[in-house]
Backbone as a printed PyTorch tensor [residue, N CA C, xyz], in Angstrom:
tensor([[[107.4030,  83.0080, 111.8880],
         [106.4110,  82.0730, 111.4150],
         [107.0330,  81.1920, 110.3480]],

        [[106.8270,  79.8730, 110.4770],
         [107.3000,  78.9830, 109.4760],
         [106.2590,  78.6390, 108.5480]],

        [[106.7480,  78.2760, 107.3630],
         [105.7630,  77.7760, 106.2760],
         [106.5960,  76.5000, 105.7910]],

        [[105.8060,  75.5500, 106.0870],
         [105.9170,  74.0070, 105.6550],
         [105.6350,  74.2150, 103.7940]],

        [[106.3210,  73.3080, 102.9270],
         [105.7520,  73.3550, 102.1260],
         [106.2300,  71.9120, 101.0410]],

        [[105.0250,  71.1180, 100.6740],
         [105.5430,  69.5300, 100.7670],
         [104.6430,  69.6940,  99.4810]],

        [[105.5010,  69.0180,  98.0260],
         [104.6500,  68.7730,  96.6730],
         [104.5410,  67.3270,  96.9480]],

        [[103.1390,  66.8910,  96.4300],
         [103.2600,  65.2840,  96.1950],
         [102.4570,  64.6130,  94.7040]],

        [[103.4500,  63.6360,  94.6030],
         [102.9650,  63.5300,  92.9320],
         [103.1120,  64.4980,  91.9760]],

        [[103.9410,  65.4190,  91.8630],
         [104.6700,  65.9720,  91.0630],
         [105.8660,  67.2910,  91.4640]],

        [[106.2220,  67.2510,  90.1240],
         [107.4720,  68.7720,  90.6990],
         [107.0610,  69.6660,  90.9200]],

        [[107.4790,  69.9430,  92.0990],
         [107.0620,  71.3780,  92.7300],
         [108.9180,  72.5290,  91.9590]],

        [[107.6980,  72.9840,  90.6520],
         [108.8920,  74.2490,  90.0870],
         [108.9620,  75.4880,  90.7870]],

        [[110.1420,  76.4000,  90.8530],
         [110.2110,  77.3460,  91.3130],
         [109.2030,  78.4150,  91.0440]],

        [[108.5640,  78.4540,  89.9660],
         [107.2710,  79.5190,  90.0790],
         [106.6250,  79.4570,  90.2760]],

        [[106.0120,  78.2640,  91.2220],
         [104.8420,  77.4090,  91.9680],
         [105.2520,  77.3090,  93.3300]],

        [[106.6760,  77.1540,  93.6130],
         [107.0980,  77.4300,  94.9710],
         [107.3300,  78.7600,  95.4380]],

        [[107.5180,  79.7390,  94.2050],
         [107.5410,  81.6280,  94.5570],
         [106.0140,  81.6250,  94.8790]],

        [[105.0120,  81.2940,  93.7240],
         [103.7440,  81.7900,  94.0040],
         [103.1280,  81.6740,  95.3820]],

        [[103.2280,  80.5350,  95.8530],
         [102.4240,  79.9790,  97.0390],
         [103.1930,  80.5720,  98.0530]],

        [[104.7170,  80.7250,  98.3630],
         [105.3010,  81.7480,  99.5410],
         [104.7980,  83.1580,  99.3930]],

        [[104.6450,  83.3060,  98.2630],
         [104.1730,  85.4170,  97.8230],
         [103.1170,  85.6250,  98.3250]],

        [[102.1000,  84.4220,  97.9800],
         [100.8320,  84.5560,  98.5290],
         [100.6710,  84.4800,  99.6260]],

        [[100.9200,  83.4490, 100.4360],
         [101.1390,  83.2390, 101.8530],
         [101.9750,  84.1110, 102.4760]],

        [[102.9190,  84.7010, 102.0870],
         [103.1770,  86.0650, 102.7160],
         [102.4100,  87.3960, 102.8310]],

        [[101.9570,  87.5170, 102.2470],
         [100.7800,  88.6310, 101.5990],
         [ 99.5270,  88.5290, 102.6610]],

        [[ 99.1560,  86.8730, 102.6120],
         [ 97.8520,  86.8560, 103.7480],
         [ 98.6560,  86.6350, 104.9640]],

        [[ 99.2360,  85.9630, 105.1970],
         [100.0330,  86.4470, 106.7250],
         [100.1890,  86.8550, 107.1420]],

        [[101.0380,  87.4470, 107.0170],
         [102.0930,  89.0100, 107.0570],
         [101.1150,  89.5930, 108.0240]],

        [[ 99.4620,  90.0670, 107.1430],
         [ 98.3770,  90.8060, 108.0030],
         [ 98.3020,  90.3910, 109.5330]],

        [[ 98.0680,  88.9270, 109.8010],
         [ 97.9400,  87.6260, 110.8890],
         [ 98.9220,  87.5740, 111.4030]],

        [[100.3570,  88.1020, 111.2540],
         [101.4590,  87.5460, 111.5110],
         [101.6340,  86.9040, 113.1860]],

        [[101.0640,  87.7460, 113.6640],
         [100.8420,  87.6640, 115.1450],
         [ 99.9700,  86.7290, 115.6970]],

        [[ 99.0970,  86.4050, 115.3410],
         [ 98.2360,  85.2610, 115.7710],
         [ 98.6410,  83.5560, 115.0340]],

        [[ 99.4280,  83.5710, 113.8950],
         [ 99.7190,  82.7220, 113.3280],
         [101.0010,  82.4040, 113.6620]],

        [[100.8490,  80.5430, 114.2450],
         [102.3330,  79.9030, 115.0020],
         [102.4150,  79.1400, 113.7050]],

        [[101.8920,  78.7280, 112.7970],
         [102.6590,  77.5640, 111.4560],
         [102.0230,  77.6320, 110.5630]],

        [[102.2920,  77.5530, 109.1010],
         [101.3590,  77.7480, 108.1920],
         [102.3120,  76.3980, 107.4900]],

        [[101.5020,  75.2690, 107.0110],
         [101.7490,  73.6490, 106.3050],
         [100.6480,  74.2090, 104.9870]],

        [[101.7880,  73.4440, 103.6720],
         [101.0920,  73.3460, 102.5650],
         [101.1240,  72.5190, 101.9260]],

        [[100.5220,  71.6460, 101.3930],
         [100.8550,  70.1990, 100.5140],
         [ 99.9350,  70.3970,  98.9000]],

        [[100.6960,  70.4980,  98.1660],
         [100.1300,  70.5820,  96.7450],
         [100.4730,  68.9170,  95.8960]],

        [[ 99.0810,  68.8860,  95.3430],
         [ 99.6230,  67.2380,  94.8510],
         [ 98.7510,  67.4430,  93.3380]],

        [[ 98.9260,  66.3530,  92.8720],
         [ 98.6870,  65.8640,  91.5600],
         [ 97.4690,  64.7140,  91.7360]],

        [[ 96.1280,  65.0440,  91.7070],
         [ 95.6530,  63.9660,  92.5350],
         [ 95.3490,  62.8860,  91.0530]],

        [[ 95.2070,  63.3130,  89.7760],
         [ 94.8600,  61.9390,  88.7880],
         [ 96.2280,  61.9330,  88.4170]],

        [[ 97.4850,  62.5500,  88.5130],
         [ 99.0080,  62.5060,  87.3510],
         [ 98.9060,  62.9960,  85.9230]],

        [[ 98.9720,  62.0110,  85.3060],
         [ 99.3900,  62.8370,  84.1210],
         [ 97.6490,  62.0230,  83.1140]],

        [[ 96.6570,  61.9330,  83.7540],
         [ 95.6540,  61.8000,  83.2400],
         [ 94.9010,  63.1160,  83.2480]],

        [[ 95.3100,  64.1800,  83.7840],
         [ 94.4350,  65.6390,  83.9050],
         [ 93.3030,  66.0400,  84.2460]],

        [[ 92.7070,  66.8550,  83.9700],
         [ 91.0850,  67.3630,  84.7500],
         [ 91.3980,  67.8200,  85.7890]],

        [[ 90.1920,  68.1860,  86.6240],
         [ 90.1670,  69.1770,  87.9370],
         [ 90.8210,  68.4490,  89.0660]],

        [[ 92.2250,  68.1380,  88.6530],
         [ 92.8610,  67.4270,  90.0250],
         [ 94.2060,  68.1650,  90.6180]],

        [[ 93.8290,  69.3160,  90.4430],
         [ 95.2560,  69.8150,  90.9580],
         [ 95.0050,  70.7500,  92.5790]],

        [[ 95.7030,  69.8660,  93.4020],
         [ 95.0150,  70.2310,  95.1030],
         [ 95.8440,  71.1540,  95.4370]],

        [[ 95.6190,  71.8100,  96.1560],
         [ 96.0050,  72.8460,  97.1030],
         [ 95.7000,  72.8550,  98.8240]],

        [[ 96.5990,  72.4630,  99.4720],
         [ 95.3660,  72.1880, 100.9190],
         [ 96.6850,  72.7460, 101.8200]],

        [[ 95.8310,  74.0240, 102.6890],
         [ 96.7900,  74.9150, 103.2710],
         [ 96.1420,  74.6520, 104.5750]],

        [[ 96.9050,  74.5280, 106.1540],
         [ 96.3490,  73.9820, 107.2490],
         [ 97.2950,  74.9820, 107.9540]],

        [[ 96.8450,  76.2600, 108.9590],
         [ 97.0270,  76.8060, 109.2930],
         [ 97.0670,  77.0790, 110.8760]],

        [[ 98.0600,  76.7630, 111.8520],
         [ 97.7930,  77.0880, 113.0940],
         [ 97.9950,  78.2760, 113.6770]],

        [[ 96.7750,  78.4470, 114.4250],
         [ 96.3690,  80.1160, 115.0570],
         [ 97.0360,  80.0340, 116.5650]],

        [[ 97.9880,  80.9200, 117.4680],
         [ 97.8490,  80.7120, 118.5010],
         [ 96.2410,  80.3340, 119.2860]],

        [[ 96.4260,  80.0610, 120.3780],
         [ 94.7910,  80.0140, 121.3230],
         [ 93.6810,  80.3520, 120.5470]],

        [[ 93.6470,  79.5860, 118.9820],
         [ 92.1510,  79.8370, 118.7730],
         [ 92.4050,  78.3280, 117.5030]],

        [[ 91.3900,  77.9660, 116.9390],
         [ 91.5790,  76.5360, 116.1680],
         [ 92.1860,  76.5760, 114.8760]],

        [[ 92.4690,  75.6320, 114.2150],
         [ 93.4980,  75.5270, 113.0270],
         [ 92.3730,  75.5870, 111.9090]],

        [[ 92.8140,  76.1140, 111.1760],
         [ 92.0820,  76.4750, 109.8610],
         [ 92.8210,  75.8250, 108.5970]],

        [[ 91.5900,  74.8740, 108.0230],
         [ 91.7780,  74.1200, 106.9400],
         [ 91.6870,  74.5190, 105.7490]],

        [[ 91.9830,  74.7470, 104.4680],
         [ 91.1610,  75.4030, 103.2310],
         [ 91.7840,  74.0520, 102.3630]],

        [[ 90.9820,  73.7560, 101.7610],
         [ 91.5850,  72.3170, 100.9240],
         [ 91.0330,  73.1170,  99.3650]],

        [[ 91.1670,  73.0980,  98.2330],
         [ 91.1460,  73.5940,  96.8260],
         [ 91.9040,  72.8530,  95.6980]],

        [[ 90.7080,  72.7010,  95.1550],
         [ 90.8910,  71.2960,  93.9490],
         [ 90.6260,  72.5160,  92.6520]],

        [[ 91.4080,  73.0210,  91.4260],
         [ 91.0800,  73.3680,  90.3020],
         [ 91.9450,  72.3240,  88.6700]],

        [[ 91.9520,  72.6780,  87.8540],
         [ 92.4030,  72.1060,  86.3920],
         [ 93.9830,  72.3610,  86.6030]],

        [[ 94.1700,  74.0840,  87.3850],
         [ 95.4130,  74.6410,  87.3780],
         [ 96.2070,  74.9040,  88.6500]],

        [[ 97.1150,  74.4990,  88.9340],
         [ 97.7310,  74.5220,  90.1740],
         [ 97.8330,  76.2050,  90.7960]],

        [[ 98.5580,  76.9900,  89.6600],
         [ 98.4520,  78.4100,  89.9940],
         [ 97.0850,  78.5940,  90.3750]],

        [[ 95.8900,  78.0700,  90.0650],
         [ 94.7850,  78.6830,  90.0450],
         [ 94.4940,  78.3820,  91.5930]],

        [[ 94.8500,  77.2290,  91.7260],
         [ 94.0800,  76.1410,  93.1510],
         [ 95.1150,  76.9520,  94.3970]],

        [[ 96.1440,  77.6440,  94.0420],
         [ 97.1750,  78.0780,  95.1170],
         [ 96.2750,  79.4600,  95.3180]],

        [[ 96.1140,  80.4480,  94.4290],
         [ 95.3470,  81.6750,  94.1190],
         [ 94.0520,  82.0470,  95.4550]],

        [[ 93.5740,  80.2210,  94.8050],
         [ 92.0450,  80.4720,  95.1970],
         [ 92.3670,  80.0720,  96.9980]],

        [[ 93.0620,  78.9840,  96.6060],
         [ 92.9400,  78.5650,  97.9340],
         [ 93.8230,  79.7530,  99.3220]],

        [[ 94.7560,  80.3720,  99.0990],
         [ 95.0160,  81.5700,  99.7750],
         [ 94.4140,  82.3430, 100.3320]],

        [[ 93.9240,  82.7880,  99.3780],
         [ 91.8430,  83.6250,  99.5520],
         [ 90.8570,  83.6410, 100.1980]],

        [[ 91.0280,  82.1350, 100.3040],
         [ 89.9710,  81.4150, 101.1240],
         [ 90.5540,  81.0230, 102.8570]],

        [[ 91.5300,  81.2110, 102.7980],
         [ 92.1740,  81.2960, 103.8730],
         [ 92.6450,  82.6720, 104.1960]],

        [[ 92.8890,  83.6950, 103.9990],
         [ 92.8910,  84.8340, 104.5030],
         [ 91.1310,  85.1280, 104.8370]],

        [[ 90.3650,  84.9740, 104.0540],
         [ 88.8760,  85.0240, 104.3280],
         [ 88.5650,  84.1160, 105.5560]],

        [[ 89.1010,  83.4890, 105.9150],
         [ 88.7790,  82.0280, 107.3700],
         [ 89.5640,  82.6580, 108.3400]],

        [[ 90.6170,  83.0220, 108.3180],
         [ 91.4490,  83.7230, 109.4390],
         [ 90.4210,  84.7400, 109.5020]],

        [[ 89.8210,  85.9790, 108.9190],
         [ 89.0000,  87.2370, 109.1890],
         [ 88.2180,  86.5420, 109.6250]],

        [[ 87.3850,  85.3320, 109.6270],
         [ 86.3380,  84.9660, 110.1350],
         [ 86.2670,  84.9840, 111.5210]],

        [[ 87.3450,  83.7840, 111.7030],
         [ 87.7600,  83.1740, 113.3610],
         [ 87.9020,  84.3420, 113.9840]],

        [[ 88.7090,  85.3290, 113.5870],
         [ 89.3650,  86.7020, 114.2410],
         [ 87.9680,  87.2330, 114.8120]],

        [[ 87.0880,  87.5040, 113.6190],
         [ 86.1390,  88.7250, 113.7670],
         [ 84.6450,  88.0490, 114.7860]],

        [[ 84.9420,  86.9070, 114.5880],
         [ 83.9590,  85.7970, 115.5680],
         [ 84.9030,  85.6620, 117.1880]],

        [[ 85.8420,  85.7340, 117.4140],
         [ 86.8420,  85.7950, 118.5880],
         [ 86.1510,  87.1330, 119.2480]],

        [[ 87.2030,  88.1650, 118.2870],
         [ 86.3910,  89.6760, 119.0150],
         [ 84.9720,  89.6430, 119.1620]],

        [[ 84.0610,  89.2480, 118.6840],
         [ 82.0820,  89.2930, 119.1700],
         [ 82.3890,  88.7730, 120.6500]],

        [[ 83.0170,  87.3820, 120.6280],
         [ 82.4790,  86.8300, 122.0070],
         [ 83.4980,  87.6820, 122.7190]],

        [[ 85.0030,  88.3170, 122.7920],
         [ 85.4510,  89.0130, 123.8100],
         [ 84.4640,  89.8270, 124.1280]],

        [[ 84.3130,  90.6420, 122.9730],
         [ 83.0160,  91.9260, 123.5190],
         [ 81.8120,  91.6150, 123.7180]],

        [[ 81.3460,  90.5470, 123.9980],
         [ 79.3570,  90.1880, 124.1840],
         [ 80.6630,  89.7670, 125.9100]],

        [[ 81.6730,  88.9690, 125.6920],
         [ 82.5020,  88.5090, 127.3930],
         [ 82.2490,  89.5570, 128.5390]],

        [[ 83.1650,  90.4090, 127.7880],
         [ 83.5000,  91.7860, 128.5760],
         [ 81.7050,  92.9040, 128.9490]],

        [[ 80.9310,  92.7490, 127.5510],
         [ 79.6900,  93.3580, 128.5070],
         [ 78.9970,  92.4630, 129.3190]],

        [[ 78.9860,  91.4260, 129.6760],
         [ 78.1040,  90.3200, 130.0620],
         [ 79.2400,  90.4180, 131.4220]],

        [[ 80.7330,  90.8550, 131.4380],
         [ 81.1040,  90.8660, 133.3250],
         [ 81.4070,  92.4440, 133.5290]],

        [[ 80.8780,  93.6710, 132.5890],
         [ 80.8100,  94.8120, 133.0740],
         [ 79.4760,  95.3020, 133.4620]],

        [[ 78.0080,  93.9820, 133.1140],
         [ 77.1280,  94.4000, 133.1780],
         [ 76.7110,  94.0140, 134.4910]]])
């Protein structure tokens, strides 16, 4: 599995580029198998004017099931990488656990 990983509008430092691979390894890793690409783009959305502009937007492709978006805006970049991870391991359990209902409502609906 590859992980894209693109800063824009500012430096992407090495403990912002460890954090977001650690994390994304951590929720993966679980997925590893259903997940063909994981793309990350962290930006600076006001610069050096500050406030809640620090993005996080992780876009995730699933084999044979749809791509999962999590976009996360906080004050703190560590924070917006944190949250936004989270929220994407929580969206992968979703799709997954919504996949398996319809196999199994599939499978009783042509064993019935």
């Amino acid at each position: 599995m590859n992980i894209d990983l693109q800063a824009r509008d500012f430096q992407l430092t090495d403990s912002i580029e460890s954090q977001i691979r650690q994390k994304l390894k951590i929720v993966l890793n679980r997925f590893g198998h259903k997940v063909r690409n994981a793309r990350v783009v962290l930006s600076d959305i006001n610069g050096p004017k500050g406030g809640k502009d620090k993005r996080c937007i992780i876009k995730i492709e699933m084999h044979n099931l749809k791509t999962i978006v999590v976009d996360e805006v906080t004050s703190n970049m560590h924070e917006s990488i944190s949250r936004g991870s989270h929220r994407a391991k929580r969206a992968i359990d979703k799709v997954l656990n919504k996949n398996r209902t319809i196999d199994r409502e599939s499978g009783a609906l042509l064993t019935a």
